[in-house]
N, C-alpha and C positions, 0 to 999 in steps of 0.2 A: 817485100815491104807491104803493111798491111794498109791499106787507101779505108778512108770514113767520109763517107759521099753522107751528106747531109742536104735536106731539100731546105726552104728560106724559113720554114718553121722551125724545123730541125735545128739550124744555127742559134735560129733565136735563143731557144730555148738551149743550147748549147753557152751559149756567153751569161745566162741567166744564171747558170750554175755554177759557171765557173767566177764571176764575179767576188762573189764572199774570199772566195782563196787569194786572188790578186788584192784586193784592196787589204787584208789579214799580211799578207808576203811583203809590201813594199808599199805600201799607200797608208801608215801610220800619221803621218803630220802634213798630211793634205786634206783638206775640205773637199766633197764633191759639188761641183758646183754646176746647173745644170744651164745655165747660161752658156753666151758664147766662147766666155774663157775657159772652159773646161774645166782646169785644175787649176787652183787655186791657193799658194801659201798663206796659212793664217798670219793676222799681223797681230800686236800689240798696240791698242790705241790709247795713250795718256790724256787721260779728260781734265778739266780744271776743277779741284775738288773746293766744296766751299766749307769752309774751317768750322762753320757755327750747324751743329743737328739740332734739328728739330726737336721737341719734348716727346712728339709720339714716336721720333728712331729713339731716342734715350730708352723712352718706357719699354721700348718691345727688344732691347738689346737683353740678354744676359748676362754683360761682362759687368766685373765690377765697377768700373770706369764711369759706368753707362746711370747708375743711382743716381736717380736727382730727389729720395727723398731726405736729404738735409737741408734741403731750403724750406721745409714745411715747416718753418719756425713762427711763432706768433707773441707779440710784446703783450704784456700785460695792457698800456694803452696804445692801440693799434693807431689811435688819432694824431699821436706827437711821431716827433723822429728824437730816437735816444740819441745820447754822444756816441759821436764816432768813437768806434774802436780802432785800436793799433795794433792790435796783439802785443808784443813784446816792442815794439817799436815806441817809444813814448815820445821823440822827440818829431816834429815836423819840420820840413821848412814854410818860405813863404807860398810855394806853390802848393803845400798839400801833402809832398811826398814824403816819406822818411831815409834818411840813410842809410846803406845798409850794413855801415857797423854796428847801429845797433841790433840789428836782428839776432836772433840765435846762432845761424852760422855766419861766418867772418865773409867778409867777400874772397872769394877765388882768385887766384891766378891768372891770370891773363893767358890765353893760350889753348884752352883746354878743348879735346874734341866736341863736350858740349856741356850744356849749365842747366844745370836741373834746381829749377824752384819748386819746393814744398811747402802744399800750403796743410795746417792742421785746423780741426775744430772737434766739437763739441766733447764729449765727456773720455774723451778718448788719450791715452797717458804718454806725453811726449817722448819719445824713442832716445834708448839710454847711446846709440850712438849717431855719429853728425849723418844726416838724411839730405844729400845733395848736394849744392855748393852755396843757400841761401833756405833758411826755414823761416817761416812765417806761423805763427801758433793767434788764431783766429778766435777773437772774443765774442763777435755777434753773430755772423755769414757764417753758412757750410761754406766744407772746403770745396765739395764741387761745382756747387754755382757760381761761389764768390771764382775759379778757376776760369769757369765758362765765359763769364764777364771780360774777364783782364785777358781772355787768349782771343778776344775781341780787339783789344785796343794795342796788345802787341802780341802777332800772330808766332806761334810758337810753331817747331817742328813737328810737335804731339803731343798730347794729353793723355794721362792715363792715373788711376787711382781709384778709390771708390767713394762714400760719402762723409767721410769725416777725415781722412788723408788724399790729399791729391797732388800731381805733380805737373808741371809744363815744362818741356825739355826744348832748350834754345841751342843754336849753331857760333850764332852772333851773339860778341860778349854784349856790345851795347844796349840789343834788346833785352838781354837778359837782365841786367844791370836797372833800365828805365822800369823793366815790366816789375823789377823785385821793391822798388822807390814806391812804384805806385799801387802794389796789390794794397796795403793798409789803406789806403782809401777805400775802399770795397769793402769794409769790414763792415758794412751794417746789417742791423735785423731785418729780415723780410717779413714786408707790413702789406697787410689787404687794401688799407688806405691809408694816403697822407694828404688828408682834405686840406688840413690845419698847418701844414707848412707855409712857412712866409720869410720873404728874402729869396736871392739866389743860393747862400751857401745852404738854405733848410731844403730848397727847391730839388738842387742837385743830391742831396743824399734822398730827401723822399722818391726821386724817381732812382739810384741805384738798389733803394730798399723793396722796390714795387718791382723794380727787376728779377732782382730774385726770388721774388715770390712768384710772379710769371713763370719763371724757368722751372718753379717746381711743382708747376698744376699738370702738367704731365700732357696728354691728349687735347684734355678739356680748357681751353683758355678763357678766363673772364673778360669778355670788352668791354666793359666798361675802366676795369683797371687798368689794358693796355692804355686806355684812352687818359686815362689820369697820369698814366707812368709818363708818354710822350709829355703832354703840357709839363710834367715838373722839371723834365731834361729840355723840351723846348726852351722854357725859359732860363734856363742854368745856359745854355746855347747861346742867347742871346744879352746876357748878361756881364755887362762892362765891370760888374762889382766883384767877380771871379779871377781867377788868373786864367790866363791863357791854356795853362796847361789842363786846366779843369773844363774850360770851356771845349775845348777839344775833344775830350772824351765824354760830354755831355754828346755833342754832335754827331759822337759817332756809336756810342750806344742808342740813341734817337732811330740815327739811321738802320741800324740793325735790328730795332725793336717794329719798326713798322714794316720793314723788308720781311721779314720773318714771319709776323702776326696777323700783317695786315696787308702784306704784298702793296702795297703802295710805294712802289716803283721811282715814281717820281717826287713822291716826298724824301724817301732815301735819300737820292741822289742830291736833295738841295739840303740835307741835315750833315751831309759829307764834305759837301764844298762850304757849306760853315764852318765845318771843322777844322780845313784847310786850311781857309784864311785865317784860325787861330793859330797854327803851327808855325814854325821856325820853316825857313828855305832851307830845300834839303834836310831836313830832320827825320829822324825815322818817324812820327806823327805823322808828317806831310806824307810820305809814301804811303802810313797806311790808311791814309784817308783816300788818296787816289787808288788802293787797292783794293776798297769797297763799290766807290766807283765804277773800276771797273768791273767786278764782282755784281752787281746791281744790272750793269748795259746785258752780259751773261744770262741772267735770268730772263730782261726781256727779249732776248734775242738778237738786240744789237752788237751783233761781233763783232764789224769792224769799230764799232766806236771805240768797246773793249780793248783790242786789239792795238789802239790809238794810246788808250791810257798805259796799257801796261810797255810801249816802248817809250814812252814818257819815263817810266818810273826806270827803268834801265839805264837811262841815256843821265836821269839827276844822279842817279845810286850806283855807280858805277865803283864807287870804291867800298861798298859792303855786299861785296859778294857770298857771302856766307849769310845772308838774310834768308831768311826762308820765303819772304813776300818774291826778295830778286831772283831765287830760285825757280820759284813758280811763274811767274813774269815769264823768267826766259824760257821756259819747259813750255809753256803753252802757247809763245810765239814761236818755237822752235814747229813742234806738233802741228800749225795751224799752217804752215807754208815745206812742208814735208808734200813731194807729190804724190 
């Protein structure tokens, strides 16, 4: 037998060369880890994603989804707010919403693995056959922003389309259902300003219209607009001459508009709990008001309060488990007590 006497140099450099071939042979799906632990299996970590991108992820995306220029629309007078549009929806109720028999497509089934809202706009020629299980054909808003808005106030499984077709794809019929009631609200033009609005119902659509003009300056945000946009939702927020249901989604576009623009943290958070107290107990509002909430604690770093709100909302929503809010609730209190 042939012996390989090796001196402590010798070894060294003996395990130096052989290394590449061990870790090639059998060390495929281990990390090296030069710590105490040694070896190391990689894990999967599930973070808590927040539903609303930014204008400069939109702008630097490629995908078609990712177009925000359809909101760069401009009204001949930029100073008024036109009438609401409905698209194809002509009939309202008292809260604002439309039904959605009359929309383009019929309502769905009950049951379905999932509901896809389409929304349409600008010169673009309505599809010769049924596009989801709910189309919306858009008179003023692109279909992206005006999208981007309403996957605010009911948070969908996913978004996807480009700027004059878009879609939000739901689990839950009810969300699907409130989120399709209330995208014709969202139907307005995006305006630079709306000095000249007066009332709460001019209030509340100048600041959706100021919205969307926001979401489609891309990088570059005007503050002073943000600043107009908040006062006209603030006060739609605050406003007994609304309905409920409107006040609600003033509150929580408010919230999302200074979280996002203005990282103000703590204005969020108290434009969400107005929101709240406009909601119904238990309602799917109420949950997604506490889901911004706790989305908001998240950003500044307070997990456990987070972490507080989101078994709140499990503990009210226990019987819409197919929500994507409850989904995500439970995935990130699941995640966060994993040892």
């Amino acid at each position: 037998m042939m012996r390989i006497r090796t001196t402590g140099r010798g070894a060294l450099m003996l395990c130096i060369t052989l290394l590449p071939i061990w870790c090639a042979s059998g060390c495929g799906d281990v990390d090296w880890n030069w710590d105490t632990r040694w070896w190391k299996t990689p894990t999967r970590t599930v973070r808590p994603t927040r539903p609303m991108r930014r204008p400069q992820d939109d702008a630097a995306s490629s995908q078609p989804a990712t177009d925000t220029s359809s909101s760069r629309q401009r009204t001949d007078n930029p100073g008024n707010i036109p009438p609401s549009g409905t698209g194809t929806a002509r009939h309202t109720r008292s809260d604002g919403t439309a039904p959605m028999d009359d929309a383009v497509a019929k309502p769905p089934r009950k049951g379905l693995p999932f509901y896809r809202l389409y929304l349409l706009s600008g010169t673009k020629s309505p599809p010769t056959d049924r596009r989801g299980e709910h189309l919306l054909r858009l008179q003023r808003a692109g279909a992206r922003t005006c999208a981007s808005l309403l996957e605010m106030l009911y948070v969908p499984v996913g978004r996807s389309g480009g700027q004059d077709e878009c879609y939000l794809l739901y689990e839950n019929y009810d969300e699907f259902k409130a989120a399709a009631e209330f995208a014709p609200t969202l139907d307005e033009a995006p305006l630079e300003t709306a000095s000249s609005a007066v009332g709460a119902e001019a209030s509340f659509r100048a600041g959706v219209a100021l919205f969307l003009r926001i979401m489609g300056e891309g990088a570059i945000v005007d503050r002073g607009r943000v600043d107009e946009c908040e006062h006209h939702l603030a006060e739609a927020t605050q406003s007994t001459q609304l309905s409920p249901l409107r006040r609600w989604a003033a509150g929580i576009l408010a919230g999302r508009l200074v979280s996002e623009y203005r990282y103000d943290y703590v204005g969020a958070r108290s434009y969400c709990r107005q929101a709240e107290r406009a909601a119904e107990i238990g309602s799917i509002e109420q949950m997604t008001s506490q889901w911004w909430q706790a989305d908001v604690f998240i950003q500044e770093g307070k997990t456990d309060d987070a972490m507080a709100v989101y078994r709140s909302i499990l503990a009210a929503q226990e019987g819409r488990g197919s929500s994507q809010i409850v989904r995500r609730s439970r995935a990130i209190l699941e995640q966060r007590h994993k040892p």
